[in-house]
C-alpha atoms as a printed R data frame, in Angstrom:
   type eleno elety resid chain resno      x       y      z
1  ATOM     1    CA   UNK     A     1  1.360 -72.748 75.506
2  ATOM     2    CA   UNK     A     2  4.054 -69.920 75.221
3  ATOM     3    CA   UNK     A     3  3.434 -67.750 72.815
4  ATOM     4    CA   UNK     A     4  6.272 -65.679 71.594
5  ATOM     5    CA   UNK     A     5  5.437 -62.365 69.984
6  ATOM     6    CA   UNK     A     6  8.459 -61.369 68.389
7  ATOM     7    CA   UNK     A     7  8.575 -65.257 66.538
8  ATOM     8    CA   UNK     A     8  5.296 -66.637 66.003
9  ATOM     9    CA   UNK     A     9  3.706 -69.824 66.600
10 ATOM    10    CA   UNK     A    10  6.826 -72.813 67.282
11 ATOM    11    CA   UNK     A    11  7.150 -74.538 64.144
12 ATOM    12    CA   UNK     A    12  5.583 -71.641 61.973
13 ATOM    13    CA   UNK     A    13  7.618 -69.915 59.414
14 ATOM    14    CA   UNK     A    14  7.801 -65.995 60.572
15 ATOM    15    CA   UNK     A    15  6.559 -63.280 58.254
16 ATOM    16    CA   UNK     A    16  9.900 -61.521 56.793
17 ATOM    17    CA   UNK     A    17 10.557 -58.162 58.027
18 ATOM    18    CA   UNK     A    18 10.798 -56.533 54.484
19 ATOM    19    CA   UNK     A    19  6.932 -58.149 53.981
20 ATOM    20    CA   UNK     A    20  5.694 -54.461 54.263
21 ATOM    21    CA   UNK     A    21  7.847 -52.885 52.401
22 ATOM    22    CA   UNK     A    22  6.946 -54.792 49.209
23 ATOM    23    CA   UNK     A    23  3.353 -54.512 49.410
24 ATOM    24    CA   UNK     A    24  3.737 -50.749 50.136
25 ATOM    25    CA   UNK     A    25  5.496 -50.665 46.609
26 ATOM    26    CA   UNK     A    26  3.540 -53.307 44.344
27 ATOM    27    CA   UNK     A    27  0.099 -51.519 46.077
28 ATOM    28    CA   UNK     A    28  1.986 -47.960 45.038
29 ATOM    29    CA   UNK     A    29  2.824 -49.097 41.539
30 ATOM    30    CA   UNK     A    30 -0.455 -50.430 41.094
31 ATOM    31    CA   UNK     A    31 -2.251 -47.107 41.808
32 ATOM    32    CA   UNK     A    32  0.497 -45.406 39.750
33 ATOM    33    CA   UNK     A    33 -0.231 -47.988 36.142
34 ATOM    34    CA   UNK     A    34 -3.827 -47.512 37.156
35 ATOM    35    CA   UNK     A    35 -3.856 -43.739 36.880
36 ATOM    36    CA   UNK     A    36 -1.616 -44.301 33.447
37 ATOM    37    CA   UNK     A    37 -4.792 -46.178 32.213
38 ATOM    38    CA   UNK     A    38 -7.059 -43.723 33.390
39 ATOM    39    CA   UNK     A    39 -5.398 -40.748 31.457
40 ATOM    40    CA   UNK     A    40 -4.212 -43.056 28.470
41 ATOM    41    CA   UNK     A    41 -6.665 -45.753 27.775
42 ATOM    42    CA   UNK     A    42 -4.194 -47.276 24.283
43 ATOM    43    CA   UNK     A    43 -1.929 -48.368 26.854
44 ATOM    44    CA   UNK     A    44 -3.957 -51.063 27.764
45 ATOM    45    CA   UNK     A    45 -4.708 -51.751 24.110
46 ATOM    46    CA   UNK     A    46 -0.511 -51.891 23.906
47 ATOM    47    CA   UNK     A    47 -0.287 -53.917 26.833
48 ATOM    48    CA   UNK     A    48 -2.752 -56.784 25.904
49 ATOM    49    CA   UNK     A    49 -1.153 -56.798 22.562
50 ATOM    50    CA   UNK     A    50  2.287 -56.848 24.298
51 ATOM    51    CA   UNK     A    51  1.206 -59.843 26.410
52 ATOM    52    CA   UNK     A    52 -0.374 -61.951 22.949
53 ATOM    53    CA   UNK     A    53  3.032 -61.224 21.512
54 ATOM    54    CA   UNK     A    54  4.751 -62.807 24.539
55 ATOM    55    CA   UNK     A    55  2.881 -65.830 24.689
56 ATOM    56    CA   UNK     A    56  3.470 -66.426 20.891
57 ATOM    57    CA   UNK     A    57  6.802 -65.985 20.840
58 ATOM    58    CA   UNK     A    58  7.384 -68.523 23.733
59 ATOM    59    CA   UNK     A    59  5.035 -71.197 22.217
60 ATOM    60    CA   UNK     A    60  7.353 -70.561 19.218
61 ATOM    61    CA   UNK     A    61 10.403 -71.367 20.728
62 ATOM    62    CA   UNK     A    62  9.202 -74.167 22.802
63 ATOM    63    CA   UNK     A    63  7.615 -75.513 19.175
64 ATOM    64    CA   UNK     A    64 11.047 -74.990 17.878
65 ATOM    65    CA   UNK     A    65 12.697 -77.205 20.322
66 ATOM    66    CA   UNK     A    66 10.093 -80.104 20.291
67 ATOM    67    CA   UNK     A    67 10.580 -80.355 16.740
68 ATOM    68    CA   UNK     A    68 14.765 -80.235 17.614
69 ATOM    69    CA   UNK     A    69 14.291 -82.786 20.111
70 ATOM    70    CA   UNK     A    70 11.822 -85.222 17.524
71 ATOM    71    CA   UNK     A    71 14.147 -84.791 15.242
């Protein structure tokens, strides 16, 4: 079987070229908000609230629109 280096397996997707790149920067970022909670621990107290206000608002709206759609 003829393995080609610079494509992969045949009939495996490739891995994209800018593959790297993000996990460089989401790994980066993560350090960087986990240094932010080091030094100020009430931004994770803001951020869990932040997240409990998201998820209520969006089972608001999507109570809103059942009830539209029930009539």
């Amino acid at each position: 079987m003829d393995i080609k280096l610079n494509r992969g397996l045949p009939g495996m997707p490739t891995i994209p070229a800018q593959l790297p790149t993000i996990l460089f920067v989401l790994g980066g970022g993560s350090i960087a908000f986990g240094f932010l909670l080091i030094y100020n621990p009430n931004l994770l107290v803001w951020l869990v609230a932040g997240l409990f206000f998201l998820v209520g608002a969006i089972l608001l709206l999507t109570g809103m629109r059942a009830k539209r759609l029930l009539g």
